[in-house]
C-alpha positions in Angstrom: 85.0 94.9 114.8 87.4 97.9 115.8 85.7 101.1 117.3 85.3 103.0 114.0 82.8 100.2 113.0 80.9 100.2 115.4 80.6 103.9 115.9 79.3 103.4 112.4 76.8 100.9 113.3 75.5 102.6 115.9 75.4 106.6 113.8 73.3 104.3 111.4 71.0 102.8 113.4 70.4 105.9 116.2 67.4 108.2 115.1 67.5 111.8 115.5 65.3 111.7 119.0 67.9 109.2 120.7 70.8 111.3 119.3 69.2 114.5 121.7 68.5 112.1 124.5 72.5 111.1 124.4 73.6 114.7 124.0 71.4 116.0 126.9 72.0 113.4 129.3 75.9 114.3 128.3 75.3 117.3 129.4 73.7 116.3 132.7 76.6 114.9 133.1 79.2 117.6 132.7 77.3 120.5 134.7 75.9 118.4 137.6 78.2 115.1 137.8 76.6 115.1 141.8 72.9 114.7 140.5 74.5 111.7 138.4 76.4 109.9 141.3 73.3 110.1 143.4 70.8 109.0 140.6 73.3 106.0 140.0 74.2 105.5 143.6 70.1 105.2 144.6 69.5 102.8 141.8 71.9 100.3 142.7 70.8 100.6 146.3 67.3 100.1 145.0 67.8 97.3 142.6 70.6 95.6 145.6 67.2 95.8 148.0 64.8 94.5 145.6 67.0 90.8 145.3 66.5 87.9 147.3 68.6 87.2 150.2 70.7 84.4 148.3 71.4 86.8 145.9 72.5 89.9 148.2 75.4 87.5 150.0 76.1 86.4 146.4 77.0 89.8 145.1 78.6 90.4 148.9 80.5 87.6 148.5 81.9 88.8 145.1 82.4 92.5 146.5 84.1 90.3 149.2 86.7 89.0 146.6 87.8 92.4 145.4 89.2 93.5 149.6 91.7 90.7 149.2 
């Protein structure tokens, strides 16, 4: 499935109210791209806080890898 098929599938299947949700949170976006990188930024720090301590020096580990 190429790009234009999908973009297909997914024009089909969105209904009007998602198709406002995707155009304002583009906008969001373009005017205030610092209210996006803190939203993001907070919710990964939230999510990283909320997993068991295995789990944190799993993803560590991982983020590790990615220094060599």
């Amino acid at each position: 499935m190429n790009s234009d098929d999908a973009m297909k599938v997914i024009g089909a299947g969105i209904s009007f109210k998602g198709r406002v949700c995707i155009a304002i949170s583009g906008l969001i976006c373009l005017f205030f791209p610092g209210f996006v990188f803190i939203t993001f930024s907070k919710s990964v720090v939230e999510a990283y806080e909320k997993l068991p301590i295995r789990d944190r020096r799993t993803v560590l580990s991982i983020l590790d890898g990615f220094n060599d």
